[in-house]
N, C-alpha and C positions, 0 to 999 in steps of 0.2 A: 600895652598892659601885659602879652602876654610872653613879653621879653623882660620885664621888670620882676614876672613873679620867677624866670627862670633863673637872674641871678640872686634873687635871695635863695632858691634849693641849694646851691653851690654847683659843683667842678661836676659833682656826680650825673649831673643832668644836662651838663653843655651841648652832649651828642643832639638829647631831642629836640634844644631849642634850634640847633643847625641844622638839623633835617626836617624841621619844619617849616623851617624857614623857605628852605628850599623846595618843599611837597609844596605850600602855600602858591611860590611865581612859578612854578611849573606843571602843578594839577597832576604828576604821575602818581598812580596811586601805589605802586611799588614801594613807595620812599617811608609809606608808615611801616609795613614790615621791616624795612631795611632798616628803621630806628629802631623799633621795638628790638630788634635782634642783638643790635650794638646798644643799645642800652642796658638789655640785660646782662652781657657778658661784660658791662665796666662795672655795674654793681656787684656781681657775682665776686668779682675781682678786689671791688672794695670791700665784701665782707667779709673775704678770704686772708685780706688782712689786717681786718679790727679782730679776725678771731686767733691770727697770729699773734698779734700784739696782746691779748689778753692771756694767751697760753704762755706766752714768754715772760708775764708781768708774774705768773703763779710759777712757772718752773725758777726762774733765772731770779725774782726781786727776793721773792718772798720763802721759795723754800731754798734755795743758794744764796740769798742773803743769812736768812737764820743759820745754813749751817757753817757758812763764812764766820760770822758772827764768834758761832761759839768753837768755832779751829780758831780764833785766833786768840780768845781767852785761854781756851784748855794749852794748846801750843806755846800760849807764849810762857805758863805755869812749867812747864816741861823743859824751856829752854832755860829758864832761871834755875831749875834743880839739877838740869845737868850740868852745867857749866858750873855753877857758885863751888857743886858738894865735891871733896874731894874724893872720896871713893869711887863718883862719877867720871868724876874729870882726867882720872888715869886711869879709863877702860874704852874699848868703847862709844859707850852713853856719851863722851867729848863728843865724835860727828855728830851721834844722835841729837847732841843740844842744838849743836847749829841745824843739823835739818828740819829741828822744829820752828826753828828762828825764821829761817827760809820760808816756813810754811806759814808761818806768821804773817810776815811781808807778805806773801802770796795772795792768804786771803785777805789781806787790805787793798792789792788791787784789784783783785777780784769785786769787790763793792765799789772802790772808785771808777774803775773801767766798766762795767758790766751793766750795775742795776740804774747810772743816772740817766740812759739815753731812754732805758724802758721805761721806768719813772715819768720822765719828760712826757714819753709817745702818752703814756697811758694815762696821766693826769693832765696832760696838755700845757704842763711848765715848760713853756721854749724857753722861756731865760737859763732855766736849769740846762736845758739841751745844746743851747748856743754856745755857755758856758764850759760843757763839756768839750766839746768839738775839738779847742785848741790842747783839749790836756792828753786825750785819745794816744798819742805818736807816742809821747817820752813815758807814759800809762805803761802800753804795751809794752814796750823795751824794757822799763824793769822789770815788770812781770815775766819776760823769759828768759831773762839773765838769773831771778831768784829761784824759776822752775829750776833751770838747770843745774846752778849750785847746792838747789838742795840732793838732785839726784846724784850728785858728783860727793856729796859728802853720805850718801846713802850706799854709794856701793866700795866708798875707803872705809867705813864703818864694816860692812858685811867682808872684805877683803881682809879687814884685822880680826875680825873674829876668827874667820879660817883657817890663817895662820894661825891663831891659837887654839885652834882645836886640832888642826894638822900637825903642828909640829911644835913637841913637848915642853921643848928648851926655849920657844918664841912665849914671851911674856909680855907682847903689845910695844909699840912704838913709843918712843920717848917724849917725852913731855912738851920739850919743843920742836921733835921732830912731828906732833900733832897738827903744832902751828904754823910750820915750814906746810904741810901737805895742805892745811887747810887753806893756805892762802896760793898754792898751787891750783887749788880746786875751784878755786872763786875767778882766779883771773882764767883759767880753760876756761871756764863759763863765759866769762865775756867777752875770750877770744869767738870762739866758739858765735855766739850770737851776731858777734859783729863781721862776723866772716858771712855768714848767712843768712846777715839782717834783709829785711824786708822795704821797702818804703811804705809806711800807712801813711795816706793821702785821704784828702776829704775831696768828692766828687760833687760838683755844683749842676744840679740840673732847672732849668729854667721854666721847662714845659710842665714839672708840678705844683699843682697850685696848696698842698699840703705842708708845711715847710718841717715834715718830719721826714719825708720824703725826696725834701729839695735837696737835704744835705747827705751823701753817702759816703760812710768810711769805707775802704778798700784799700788792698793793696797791692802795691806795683811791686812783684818779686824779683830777683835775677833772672838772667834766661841764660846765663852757664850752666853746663853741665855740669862743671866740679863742683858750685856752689851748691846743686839741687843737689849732689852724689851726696855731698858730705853733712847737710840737713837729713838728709835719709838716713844717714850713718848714726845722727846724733838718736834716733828712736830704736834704731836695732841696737846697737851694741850697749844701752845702758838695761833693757829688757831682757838680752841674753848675760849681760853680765852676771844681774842677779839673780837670776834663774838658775844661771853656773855654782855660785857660790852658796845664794841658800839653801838650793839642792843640795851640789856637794858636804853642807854641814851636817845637814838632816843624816844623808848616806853614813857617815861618818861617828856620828853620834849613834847611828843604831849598831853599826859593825862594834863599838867600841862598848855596848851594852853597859856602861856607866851612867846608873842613876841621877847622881850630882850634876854629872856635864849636862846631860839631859833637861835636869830642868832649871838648868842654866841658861840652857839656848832656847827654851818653850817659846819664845814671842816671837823669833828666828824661824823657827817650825810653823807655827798657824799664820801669822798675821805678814812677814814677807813674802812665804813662798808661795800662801793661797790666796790671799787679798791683794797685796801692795803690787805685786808684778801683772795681775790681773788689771786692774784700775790702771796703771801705768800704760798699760798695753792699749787698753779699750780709749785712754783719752790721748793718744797719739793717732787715732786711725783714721782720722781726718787727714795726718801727716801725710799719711801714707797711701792714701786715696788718691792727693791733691798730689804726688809725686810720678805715680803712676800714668795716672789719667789726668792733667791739667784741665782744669776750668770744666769739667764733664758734671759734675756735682751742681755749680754753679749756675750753669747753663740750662741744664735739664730736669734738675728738683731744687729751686733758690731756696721755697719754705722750708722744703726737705732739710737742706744744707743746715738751716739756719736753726733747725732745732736741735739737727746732729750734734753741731756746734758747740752750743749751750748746754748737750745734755753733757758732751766732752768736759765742759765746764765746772758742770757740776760734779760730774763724777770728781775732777781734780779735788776741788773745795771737799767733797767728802771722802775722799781718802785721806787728805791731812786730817780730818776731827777725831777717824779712827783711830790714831797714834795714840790720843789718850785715852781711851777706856781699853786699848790693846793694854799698852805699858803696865795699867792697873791692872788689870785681872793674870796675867801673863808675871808679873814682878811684885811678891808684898811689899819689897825694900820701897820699892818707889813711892805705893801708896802709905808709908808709914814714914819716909821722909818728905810726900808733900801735905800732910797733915802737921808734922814739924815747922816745915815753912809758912805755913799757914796761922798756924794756933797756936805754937808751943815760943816758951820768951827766950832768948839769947842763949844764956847759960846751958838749957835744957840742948837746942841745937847743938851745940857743943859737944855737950858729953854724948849726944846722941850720934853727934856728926864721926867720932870718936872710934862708939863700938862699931857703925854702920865701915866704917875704915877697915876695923880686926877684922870682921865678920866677910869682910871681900877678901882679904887677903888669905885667910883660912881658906875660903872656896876655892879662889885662885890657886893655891898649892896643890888642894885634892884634887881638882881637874887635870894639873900638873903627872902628879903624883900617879890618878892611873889611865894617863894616857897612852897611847901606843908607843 
């Protein structure tokens, strides 16, 4: 009887049914401490991760879902105005469409990859989670093929600014020399990634009786040096890139004490050089932990790790949502061309699309006009 009521408790209590089993044909009385002790410390362990799994269902589902959610409405609103309008499209705002595009993708895997395995654990959908399991590998791979493409067209964006602020006669890159860089940009990315890809693998374990637990994604990295040099590379140098550049615009803009240029470049000033390269920095640093010190993280604080992780995660997901209410507040053209796209009919577009054209190129001159 008093083995039949131990497997209806479950997994949690197998210790005390086997050391009572054994207190029973042996009368030491040692053996009740000896369970009490190990049974406390597997519960302790189990509750330490229903309360992991519930912290990660509120960080990662529910507040990095929602703001997934709406990076990927605002973002994708952004990438269709910069790319359709033409005043956009030769300045500029071209990288910028695609980086919001990028961001877009992003946070779609962001919710494919991320919130179904917590979903599963926390609502106890193994179909959902089993389901999951096979998509996990080729998940990740676009997800940091799109990271990277967006930052590659985030620092040819801030690189073309520069030169237009640095030097007077430079009037931005040519229309299809855009599409030449941008498609430069995308395959570095995927060089890049596949130089330094990882294997994610799914880890079967047999000894858990939990099957949220049986199954562990991981991954099996390189163990070369250049591979690990040049993933290390890929965090520094797009961090100092634009740290270089949208400092140097700021410095430049103030030496050059022009109004116009000034708040011209206002979104360049607040929201790159104080936000974006910040966030960019903080959700790499996992990178840069795990390059350092391998498996140290892992080993020595898993929970730890595993919120780091996620909060990395999050941070990513809310850096892209910030692009659009930066853009708005930072630019009226934008929010009065995506009011147009939104609400205004064909023709109105048009004549809109028109003066919003004159109105750049006038700018464009006077920045020209009193630059150094």
């Amino acid at each position: 009887m008093l083995s039949n009521n131990m497997k209806k408790l479950g997994s949690a209590y197998r210790v005390i049914a086997m050391c009572h089993t054994y207190y029973s044909s042996s009368g030491k009385g040692e053996a009740i401490g000896y369970t009490l002790f190990n049974s406390r410390i597997h519960l302790d362990a189990v509750a330490e991760r229903d309360a992991l799994v519930n912290l990660r269902f509120w960080l990662v589902a529910v507040v990095g879902g929602s703001v997934a959610v709406f990076g990927m409405v605002a973002n994708g609103l952004l990438a269709r105005l910069f790319v359709s309008r033409l005043n956009f499209r030769h300045s500029p705002f071209f990288f910028l469409g695609f980086v919001a595009l990028f961001d877009t993708l992003l946070d779609l895997i962001y919710l494919l990859l991320l919130t179904p395995p917590i979903l599963g654990e926390h609502f106890n959908w193994v179909h959902l989670y089993l389901y999951w399991l096979p998509q996990a590998r080729w998940l990740y791979l676009f997800g940091q093929i799109f990271k990277i493409s967006s930052c590659f067209c985030l620092i040819v964006a801030s690189f073309e600014r520069y030169m237009m602020t640095r030097h007077w006669t430079f009037s931005g890159f040519d229309y299809r020399t855009r599409w030449f860089i941008l498609g430069c940009a995308i395959f570095g990315a995927i060089f890049v990634k596949l130089f330094t890809a990882v294997d994610v693998v799914v880890v079967f374990n047999r000894n858990c009786s939990r099957i949220f637990q049986r199954y562990t994604i991981g991954q099996a990295g390189h163990k070369e040096w250049l591979a690990s040099f040049i993933n290390l590379l890929t965090v520094i140098i797009p961090f100092g890139t634009l740290v270089f550049l949208n400092g140097g615009i700021v410095l430049m803009l103030r030496h050059q004490n022009v109004q116009v240029a000034f708040e011209l470049n206002r979104f360049w000033l607040y929201m790159h050089l104080g936000v974006y390269d910040t966030i960019f920095f903080n959700t790499r640093m996992p990178d840069l932990m795990e390059y350092l010190y391998p498996g140290l993280l892992q080993r020595t604080y898993p929970y730890q790790y595993r919120i780091c992780s996620d909060c990395a995660s999050l941070m990513t997901v809310l850096g892209n949502a910030l692009r659009f209410p930066a853009h708005i507040c930072s630019n009226k053209e934008i929010s009065e061309q995506l009011q147009l796209m939104l609400c205004a009919s064909d023709k109105e577009i048009e004549v809109r699309s028109f003066y919003s054209t004159s109105v750049y190129r006038v700018n464009h001159f006077l920045e020209r006009l009193f630059g150094p």
